[in-house]
C-alpha positions as CSV (number, residue, x, y, z in Angstrom):
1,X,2.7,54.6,56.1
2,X,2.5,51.5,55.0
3,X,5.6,48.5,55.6
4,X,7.0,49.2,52.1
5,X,6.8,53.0,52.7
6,X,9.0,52.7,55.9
7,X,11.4,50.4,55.0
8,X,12.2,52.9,51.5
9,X,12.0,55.9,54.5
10,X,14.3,54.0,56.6
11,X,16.5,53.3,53.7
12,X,16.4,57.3,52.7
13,X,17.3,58.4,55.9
14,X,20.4,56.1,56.2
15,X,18.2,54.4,59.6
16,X,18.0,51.0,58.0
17,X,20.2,48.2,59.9
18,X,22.0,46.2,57.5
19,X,22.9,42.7,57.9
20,X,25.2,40.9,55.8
21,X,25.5,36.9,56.2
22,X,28.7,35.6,55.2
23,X,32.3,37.8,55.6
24,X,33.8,36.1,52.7
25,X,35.1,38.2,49.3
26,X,31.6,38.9,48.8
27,X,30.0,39.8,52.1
28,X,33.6,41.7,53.8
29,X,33.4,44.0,50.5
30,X,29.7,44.5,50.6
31,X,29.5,45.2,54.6
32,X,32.4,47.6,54.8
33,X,30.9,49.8,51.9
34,X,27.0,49.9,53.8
35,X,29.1,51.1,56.9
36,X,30.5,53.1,54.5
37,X,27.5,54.7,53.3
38,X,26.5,55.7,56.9
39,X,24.3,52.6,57.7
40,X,24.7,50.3,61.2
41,X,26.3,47.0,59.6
42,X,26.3,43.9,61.5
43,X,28.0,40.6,59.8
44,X,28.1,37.6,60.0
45,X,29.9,34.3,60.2
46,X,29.7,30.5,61.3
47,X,34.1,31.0,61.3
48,X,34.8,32.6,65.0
49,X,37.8,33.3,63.3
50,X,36.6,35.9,61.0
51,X,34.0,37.3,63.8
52,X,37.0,38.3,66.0
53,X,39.6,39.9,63.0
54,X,36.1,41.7,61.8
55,X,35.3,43.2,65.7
56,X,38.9,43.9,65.9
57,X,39.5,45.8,63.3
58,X,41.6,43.4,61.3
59,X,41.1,43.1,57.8
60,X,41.8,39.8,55.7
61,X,40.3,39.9,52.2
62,X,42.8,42.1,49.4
63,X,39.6,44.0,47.8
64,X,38.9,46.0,51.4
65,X,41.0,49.0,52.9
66,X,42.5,48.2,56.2
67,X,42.1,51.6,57.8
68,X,38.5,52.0,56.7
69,X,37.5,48.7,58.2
70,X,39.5,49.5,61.5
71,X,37.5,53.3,61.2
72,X,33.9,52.0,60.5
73,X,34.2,49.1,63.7
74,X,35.9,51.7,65.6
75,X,32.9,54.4,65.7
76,X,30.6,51.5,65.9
77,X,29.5,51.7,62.3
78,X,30.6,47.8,61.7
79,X,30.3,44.6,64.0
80,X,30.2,41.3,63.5
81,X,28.6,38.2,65.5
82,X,28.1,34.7,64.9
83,X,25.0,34.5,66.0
84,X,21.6,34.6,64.4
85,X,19.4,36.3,66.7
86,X,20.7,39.8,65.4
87,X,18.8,39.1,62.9
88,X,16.1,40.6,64.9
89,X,17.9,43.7,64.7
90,X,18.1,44.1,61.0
91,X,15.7,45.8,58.2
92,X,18.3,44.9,55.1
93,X,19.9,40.9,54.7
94,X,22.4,40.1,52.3
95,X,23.3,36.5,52.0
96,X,26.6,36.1,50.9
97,X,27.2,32.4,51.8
98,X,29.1,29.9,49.2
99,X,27.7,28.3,46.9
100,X,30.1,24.9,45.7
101,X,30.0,22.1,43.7
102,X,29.4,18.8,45.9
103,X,32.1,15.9,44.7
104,X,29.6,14.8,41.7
105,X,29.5,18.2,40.5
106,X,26.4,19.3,41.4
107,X,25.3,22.4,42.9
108,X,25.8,22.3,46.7
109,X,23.5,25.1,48.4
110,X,23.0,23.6,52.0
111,X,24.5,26.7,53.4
112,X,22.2,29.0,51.1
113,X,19.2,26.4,52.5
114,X,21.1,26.3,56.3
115,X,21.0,29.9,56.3
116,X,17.7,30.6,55.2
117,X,16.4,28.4,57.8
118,X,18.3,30.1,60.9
119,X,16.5,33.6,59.4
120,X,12.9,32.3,59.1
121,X,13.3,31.7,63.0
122,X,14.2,35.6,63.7
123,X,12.9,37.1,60.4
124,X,10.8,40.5,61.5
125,X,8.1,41.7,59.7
126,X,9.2,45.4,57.3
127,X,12.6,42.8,56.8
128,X,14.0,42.9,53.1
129,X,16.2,39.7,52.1
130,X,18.6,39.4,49.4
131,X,20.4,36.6,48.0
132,X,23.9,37.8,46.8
133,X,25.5,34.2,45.9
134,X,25.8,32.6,42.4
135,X,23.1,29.6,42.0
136,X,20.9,28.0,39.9
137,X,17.8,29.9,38.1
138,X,14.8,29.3,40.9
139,X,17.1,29.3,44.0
140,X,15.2,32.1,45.6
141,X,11.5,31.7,44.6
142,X,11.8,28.1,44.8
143,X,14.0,27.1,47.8
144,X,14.0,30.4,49.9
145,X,10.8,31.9,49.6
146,X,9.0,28.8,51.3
147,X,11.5,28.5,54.1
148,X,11.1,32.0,54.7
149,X,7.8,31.9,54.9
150,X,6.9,28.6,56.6
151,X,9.4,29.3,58.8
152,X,8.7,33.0,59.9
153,X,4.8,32.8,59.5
154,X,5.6,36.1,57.2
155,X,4.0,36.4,54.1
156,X,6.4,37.6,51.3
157,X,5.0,40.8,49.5
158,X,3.2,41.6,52.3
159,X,5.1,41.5,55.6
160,X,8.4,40.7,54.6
161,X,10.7,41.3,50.9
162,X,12.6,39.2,48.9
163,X,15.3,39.6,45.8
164,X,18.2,38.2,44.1
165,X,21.0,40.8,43.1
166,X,24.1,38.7,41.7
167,X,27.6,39.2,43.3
168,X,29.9,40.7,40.8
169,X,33.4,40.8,42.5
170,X,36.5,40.2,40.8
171,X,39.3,39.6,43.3
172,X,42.3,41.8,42.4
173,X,40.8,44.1,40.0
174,X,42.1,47.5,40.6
175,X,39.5,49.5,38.4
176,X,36.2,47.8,39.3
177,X,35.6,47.2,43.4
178,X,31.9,46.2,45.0
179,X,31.3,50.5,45.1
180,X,31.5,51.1,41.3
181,X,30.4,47.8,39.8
182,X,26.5,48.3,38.5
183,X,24.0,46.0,40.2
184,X,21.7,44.1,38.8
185,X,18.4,43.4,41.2
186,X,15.1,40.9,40.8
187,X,12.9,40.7,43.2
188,X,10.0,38.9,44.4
189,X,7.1,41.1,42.8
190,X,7.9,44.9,41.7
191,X,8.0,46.2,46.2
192,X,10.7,43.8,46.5
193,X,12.5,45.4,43.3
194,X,12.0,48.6,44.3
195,X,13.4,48.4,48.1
196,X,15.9,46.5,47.0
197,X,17.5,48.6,44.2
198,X,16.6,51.4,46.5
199,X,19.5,50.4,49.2
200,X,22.1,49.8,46.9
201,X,21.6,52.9,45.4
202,X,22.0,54.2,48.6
203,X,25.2,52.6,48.9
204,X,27.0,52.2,45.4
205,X,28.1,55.0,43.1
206,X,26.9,52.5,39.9
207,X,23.9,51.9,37.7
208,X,21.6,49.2,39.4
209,X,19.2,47.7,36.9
210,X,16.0,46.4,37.6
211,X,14.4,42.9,36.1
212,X,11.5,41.7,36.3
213,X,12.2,38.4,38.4
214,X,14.8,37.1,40.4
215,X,15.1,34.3,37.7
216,X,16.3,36.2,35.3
217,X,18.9,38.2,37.7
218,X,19.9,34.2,38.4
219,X,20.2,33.6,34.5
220,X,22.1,37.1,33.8
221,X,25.0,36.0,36.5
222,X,25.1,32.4,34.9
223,X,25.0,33.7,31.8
224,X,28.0,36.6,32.3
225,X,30.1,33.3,33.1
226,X,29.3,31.2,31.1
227,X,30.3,33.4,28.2
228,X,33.3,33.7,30.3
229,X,33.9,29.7,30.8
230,X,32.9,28.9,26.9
231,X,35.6,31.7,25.6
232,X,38.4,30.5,27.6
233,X,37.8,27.0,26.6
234,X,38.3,28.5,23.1
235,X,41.3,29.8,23.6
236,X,42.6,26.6,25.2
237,X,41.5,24.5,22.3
238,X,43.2,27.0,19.8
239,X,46.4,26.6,22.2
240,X,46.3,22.6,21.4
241,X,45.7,22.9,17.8
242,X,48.2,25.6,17.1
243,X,50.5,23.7,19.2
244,X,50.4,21.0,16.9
245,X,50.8,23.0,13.9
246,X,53.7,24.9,15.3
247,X,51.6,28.2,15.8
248,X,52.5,30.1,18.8
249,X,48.6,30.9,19.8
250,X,49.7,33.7,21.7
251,X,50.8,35.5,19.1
252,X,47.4,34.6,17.0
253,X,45.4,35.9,20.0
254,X,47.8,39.5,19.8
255,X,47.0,40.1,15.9
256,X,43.3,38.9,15.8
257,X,43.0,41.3,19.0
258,X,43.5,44.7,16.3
259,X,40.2,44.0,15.1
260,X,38.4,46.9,16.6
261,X,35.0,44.9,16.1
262,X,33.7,41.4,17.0
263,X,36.3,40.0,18.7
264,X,37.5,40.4,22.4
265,X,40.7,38.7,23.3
266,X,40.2,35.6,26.2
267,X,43.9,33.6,27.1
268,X,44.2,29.6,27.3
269,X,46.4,28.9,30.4
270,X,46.1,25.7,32.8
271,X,42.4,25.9,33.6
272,X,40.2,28.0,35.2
273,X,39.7,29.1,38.6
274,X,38.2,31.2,41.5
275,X,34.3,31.7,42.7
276,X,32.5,31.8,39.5
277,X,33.7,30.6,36.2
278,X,34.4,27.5,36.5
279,X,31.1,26.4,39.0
280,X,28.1,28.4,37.4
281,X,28.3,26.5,34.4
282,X,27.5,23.6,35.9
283,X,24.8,25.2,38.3
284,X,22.9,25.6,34.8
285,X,23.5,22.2,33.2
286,X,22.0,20.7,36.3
287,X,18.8,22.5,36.4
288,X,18.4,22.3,32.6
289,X,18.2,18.2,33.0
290,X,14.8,19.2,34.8
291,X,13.7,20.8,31.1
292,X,15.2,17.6,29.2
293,X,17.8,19.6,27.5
294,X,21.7,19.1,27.8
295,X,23.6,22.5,27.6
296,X,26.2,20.8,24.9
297,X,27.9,23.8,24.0
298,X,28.5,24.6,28.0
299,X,29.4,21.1,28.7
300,X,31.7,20.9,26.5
301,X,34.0,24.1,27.4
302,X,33.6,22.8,30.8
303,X,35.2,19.3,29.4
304,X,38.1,21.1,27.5
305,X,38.9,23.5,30.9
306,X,38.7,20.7,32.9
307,X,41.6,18.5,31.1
308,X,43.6,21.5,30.9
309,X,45.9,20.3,33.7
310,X,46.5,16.7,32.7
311,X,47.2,18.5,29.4
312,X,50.1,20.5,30.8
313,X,51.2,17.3,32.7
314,X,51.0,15.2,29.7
315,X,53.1,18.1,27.7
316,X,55.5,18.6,30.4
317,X,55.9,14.9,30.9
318,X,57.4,15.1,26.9
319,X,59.5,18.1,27.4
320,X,61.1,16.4,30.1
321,X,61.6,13.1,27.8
322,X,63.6,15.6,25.4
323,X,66.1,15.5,28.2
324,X,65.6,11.9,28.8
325,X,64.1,12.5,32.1
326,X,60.9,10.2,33.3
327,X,58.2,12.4,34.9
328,X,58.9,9.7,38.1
329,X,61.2,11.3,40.4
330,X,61.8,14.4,38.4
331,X,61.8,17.7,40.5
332,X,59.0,20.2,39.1
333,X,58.7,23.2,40.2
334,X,55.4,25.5,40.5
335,X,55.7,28.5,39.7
336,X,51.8,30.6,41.4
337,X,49.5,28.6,43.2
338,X,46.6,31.8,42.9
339,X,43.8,31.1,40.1
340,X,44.7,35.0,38.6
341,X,48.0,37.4,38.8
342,X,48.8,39.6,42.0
343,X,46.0,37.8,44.5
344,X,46.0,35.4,46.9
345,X,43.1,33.6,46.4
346,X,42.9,29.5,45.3
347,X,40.0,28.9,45.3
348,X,39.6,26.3,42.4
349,X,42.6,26.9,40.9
350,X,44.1,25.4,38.3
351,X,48.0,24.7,39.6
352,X,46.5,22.8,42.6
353,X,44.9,19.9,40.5
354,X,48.3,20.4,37.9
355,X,50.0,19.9,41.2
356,X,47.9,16.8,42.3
357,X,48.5,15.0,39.0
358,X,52.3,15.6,39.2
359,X,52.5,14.1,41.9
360,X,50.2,11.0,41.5
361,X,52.9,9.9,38.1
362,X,55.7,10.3,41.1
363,X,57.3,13.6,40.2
364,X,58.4,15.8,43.1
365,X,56.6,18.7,43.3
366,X,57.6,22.2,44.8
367,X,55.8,25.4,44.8
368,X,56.2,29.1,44.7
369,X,53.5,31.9,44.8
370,X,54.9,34.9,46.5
371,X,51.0,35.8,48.2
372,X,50.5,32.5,49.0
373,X,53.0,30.6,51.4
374,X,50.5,27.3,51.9
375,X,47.5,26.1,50.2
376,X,44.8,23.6,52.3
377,X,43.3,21.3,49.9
378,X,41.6,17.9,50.1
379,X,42.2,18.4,53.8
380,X,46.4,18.2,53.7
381,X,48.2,21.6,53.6
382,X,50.9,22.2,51.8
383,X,53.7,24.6,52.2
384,X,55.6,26.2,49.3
385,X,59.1,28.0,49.4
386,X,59.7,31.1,51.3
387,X,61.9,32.3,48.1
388,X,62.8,31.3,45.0
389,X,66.9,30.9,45.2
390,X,69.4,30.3,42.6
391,X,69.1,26.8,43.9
392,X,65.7,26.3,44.4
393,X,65.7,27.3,40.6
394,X,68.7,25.0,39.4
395,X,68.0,22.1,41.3
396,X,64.5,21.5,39.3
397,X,64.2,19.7,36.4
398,X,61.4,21.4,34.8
399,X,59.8,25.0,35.9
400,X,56.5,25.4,35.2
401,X,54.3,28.9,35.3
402,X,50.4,28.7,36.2
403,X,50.4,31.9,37.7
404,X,51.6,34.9,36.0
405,X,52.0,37.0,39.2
406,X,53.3,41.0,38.0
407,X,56.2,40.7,41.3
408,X,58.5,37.8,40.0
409,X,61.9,38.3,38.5
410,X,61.2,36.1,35.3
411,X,64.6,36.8,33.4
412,X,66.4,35.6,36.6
413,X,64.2,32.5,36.9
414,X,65.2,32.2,32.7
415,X,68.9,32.5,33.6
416,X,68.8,29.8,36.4
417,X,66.4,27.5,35.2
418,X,67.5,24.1,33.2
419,X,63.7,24.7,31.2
420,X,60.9,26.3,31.5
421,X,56.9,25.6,30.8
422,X,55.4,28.6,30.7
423,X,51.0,28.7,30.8
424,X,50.5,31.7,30.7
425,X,53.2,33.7,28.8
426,X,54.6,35.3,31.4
427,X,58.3,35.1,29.7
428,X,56.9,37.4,27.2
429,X,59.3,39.7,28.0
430,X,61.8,37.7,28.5
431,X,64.8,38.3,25.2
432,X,66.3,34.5,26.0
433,X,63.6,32.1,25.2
434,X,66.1,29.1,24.2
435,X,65.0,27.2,27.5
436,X,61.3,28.3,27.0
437,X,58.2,26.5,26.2
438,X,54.9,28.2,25.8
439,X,51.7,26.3,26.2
């Protein structure tokens, strides 16, 4: 049998050691559902932190099931290390490392490139490595296939595999987890396809299609965000026009939303947030400058997202002169710190930078989130209330919603509040709107 031939035998008979670099909400998910499909996961991570919960049995990310993590590292079906050498170990790699924006808004992949470069040095030949994080079209024939190879002496094709399959998680969702979300899978020449798909068929119960290079699979996940980025940015705009026109744009998006054809329903609110949608578009408007093009139509839902939260400062700032109130030293308070309802993740989101721009014009800001209790950003952390009190409610001049989390008691917030922003028409239920503002 040939390398190709062992590694797809290996894979069939569940022998295959997986390893999964990065224990984020990409690589936690993905690792605890190999285990789960009977192969010998190890994961890793450069946060000590998250090596010890992992070994321990502890779980820390909302999409994975405690007792089946604390199962799969109890019969010795899940481990996790922070160091590289098991690579040695391993037939399967999924890199699941992040993939930001550096402070000029360009794609930052020195931990995709840092990564790479600690795997060439163990990399084995019959290996099969697969990028998992969002990035730029080119990332893995362009950046990791040389340090792969230059690195490891391997040649890819021939003694070692390489693919891109596109992380598709979506913190919170209760329908669609890692295990029933279809896969999409490019590799390095047709082998590296073929082994990869083959593994997470092994593993998911979802369709896993097959394209013809990992470019495209590094277009399709830019693109599904994109789409994603571009339609909220319509909604936001529509929220600004009918704003001015005295249209409630919720109600607009509710009626246009009985068209069973041609039209599927996206929400304005303060911004965007989490992993994805608001950093891929960029990820593509930087390589494009390589072409000579400008993406106009992606820059500029990136520009109306972007001044979504000086936009609710800026309307907040005139409800509060309703009640002759200067933004300076009013008392706001923030009603969900999360970038999307019921989770606890912030990455990106939104009510932080609303949050940072209060403050700058010398309000005094407060928070709420009741899955978040403190938020680290720009290197401070900052602590929100433990509960929201009658007092805690009264005492602010101005409530404002970013989050629309499914646990708060909205009607009591309504009867205790002096006046309410709402983003994200949470209050829809609410039957006393007189203190209520919608975006």
């Amino acid at each position: 049998m040939n390398i190709k031939e062992q590694l797809l035998e290996k894979i069939n008979k569940k022998t295959a050691v997986v390893g999964v670099i990065g224990l984020g909400y990409v690589g936690l998910p993905l690792a605890v559902e190999k285990a789960n499909a009977g192969f010998r996961t190890i994961g890793f991570d450069i946060q000590e932190e998250k090596v010890r919960m992992v070994n321990e049995g502890i779980n820390y990310i909302g999409d994975v099931v405690d007792s089946e993590l604390e199962d799969l590292v109890k019969i010795g079906r899940l481990s996790a290390t922070s160091d590289y050498s098991f690579i040695k170990e391993v037939d399967f790699i999924a890199i699941c490392v992040p993939t930001p924006l550096d402070e000029y808004q360009q794609p930052d992949i020195s931990y995709v490139k840092s990564t790479a470069i600690e795997i060439s040095k163990y990399l084995k030949r019959g290996t099969i490595v697969v990028l998992e994080s969002t990035t730029y079209p080119g990332t893995t024939e362009e950046l990791l296939l040389p340090i792969l190879e230059e690195g490891s002496g391997l040649k890819c094709g021939q003694d070692f595999y390489l693919a891109f399959s596109p992380e598709r998680v979506d913190p919170g969702n209760l329908i669609y987890k890692t295990k029933n979300t279809p896969k999409v899978v490019g590799g390095v020449g047709k082998d590296s396809t073929e082994i990869a798909a083959a593994m997470y068929r092994a593993v998911l119960n979802s369709d896993v299609f097959e394209v013809s290079s990992p470019k495209v699979a590094e277009m399709e996940k830019i693109l599904e965000n994109t789409y994603r980025n571009i339609n909220i940015a319509l909604a936001n705009e529509m929220a600004i026009i009918c704003h001015k026109m005295g249209i409630n744009v919720w109600e607009v998006i509710e009626a246009a939303k009985t068209k069973p054809y041609g039209f599927q329903a996206f929400y304005p609110g303060p911004g965007v947030g989490g992993h994805c949608i608001p950093l891929d578009p960029y990820y593509l408007a930087w390589k494009t400058r390589e072409y000579s093009y400008h993406t106009q139509l992606i820059e500029t839902s990136g520009i109306i997202n972007d001044s979504m939260p000086a936009y609710v400062v800026e309307r907040s700032s005139k409800i509060l002169n309703r009640f002759k109130k200067p933004l300076n030293g009013s008392k706001i308070l923030i009603l969900g710190i999360a970038y999307k309802p019921d989770i606890d993740d912030y990455r990106e989101s939104p009510a932080i930078k609303v949050i940072e721009i209060f403050e700058k014009e010398g309000a005094i800001v407060e928070f709420y989130d009741p899955y978040i209790k403190e938020y680290k950003y720009k290197g401070k952390v900052k602590k929100g209330k433990e509960e929201l009190t009658n007092d805690s409610i009264k005492e602010a001049d101005l409530v404002v919603i970013t989050t629309n989390h499914s646990n708060v008691d909205y009607d009591y917030i309504q009867q205790n509040a002096k006046f309410i922003f709402d983003t994200r028409n949470a209050m829809k239920d609410v039957k006393n709107k007189n203190n209520i503002e919608l975006l």
